[in-house]
LOMARVEX-518673 format. One record per residue (C-alpha): y, z, x; residue in three letters. Coordinates in steps of 0.25 Angstrom, whole numbers, padded with zeros to 4 digits, always signed. Each point is the difference from the previous one (the first is absolute). Example, Ala and Ser with C-alpha at 12.3 -4.5 7.8 and 13.67 -1.06 7.14 Angstrom:
-0018+0031+0049ala;+0014-0002+0006ser;
This chain:
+0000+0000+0000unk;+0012-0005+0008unk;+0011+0006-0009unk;-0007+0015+0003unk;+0000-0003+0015unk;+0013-0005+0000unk;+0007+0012-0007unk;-0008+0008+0009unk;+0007+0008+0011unk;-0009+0013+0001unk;-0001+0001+0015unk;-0007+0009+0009unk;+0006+0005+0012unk;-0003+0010+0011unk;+0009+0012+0000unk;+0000+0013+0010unk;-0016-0003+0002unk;-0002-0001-0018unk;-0002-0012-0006unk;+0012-0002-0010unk;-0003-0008-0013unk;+0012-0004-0008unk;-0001-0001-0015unk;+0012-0008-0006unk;+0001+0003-0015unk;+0007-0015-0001unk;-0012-0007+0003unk;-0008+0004-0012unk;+0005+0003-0016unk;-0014+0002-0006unk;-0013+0007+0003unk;-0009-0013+0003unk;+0010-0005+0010unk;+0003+0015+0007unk;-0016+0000+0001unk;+0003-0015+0007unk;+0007+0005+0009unk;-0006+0014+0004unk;-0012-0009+0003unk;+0008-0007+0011unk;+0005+0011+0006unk;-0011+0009+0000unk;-0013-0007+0001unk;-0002-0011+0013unk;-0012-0011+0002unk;-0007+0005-0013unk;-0012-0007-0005unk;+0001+0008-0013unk;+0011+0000-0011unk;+0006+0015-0003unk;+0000+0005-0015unk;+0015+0000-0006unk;+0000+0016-0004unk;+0006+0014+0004unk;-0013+0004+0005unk;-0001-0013+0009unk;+0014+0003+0005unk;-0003+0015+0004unk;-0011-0006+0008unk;+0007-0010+0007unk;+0011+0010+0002unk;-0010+0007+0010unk;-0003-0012+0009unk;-0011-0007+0006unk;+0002-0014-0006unk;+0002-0006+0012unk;+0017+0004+0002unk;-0001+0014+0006unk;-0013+0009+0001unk;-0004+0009-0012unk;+0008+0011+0000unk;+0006-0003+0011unk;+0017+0005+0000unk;+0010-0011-0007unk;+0013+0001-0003unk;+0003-0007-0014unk;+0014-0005-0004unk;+0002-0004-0015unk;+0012-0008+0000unk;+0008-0002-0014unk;-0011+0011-0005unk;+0011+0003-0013unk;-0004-0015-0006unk;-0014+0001+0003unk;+0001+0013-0010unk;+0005-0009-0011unk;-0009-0012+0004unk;-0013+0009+0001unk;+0004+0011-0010unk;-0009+0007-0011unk;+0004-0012-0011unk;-0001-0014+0008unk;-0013+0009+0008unk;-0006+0003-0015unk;+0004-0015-0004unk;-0008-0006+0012unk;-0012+0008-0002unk;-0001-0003-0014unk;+0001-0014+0005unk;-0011+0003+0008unk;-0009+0005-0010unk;+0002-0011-0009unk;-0002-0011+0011unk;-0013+0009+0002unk;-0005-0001-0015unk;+0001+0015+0000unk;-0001+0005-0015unk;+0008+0012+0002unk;+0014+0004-0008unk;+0008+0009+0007unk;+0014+0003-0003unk;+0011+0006+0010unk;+0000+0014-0002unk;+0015+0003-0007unk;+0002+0012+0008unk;-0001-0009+0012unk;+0011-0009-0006unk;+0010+0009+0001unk;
C-alpha cells in the first residue's frame, strides 16, 4: 500500500545507547491504519502477519519482533498523542470493532454502555 508507506514517518533511532521509536499521531486517523503503521515500526523481516488488537500491541510493545530484543529498554515518543486521543477514542475504537465484528459474521448485539458515553 504506497499511500501507507508514504504518510509513514515513524523512525527508529538510536538515543543514549536505547533505541528511540517515534509514534506520530499525524500518520494515522483510524485504528486499521494506526495497526498499519505499529507494524512497520515494530515488527522487522516477519514471515507472519501480526493480529490488529490491544493485546497484540502489548505484546509487540515488549519486543522481539525483530527491531530491539524483547524487553529490552526503549525509549517511545508519541508525537501529536492529543489527535490520536480523538482519532483512537472510546466512539471511533467501539465503531471500528463493530465494523469488525460484522465484517466477521459475528451475531453479536452489543451497545455502548451510556455510562461510557459521557
Amino acid at each position: 500500500m504506497p499511500h501507507l508507506h508514504k504518510a509513514l514517518t515513524l523512525a527508529v533511532r538510536l538515543a543514549h545507547d536505547k533505541q528511540t521509536i517515534i509514534i506520530n499521531g499525524n500518520n494515522f486517523s483510524d485504528l486499521e491504519i494506526f495497526y498499519d503503521k505499529i507494524d512497520q515500526v515494530l515488527t522487522k523481516d516477519l514471515d507472519w502477519n501480526t493480529v490488529h488488537n490491544l493485546n497484540a500491541f502489548n505484546d509487540l510493545l515488549h519486543g522481539g519482533f525483530g527491531v530491539y530484543e524483547y524487553e529490552e529498554p526503549i525509549t517511545l515518543i508519541w508525537e501529536n498523542i492529543t489527535k490520536s486521543k480523538i482519532d483512537l477514542g472510546l466512539e471511533p475504537t467501539w465503531k471500528w470493532y463493530q465494523q469488525k465484528m460484522q465484517r466477521t459474521k459475528l451475531k453479536i448485539n452489543i451497545s455502548l454502555p451510556t455510562d461510557l458515553k459521557n
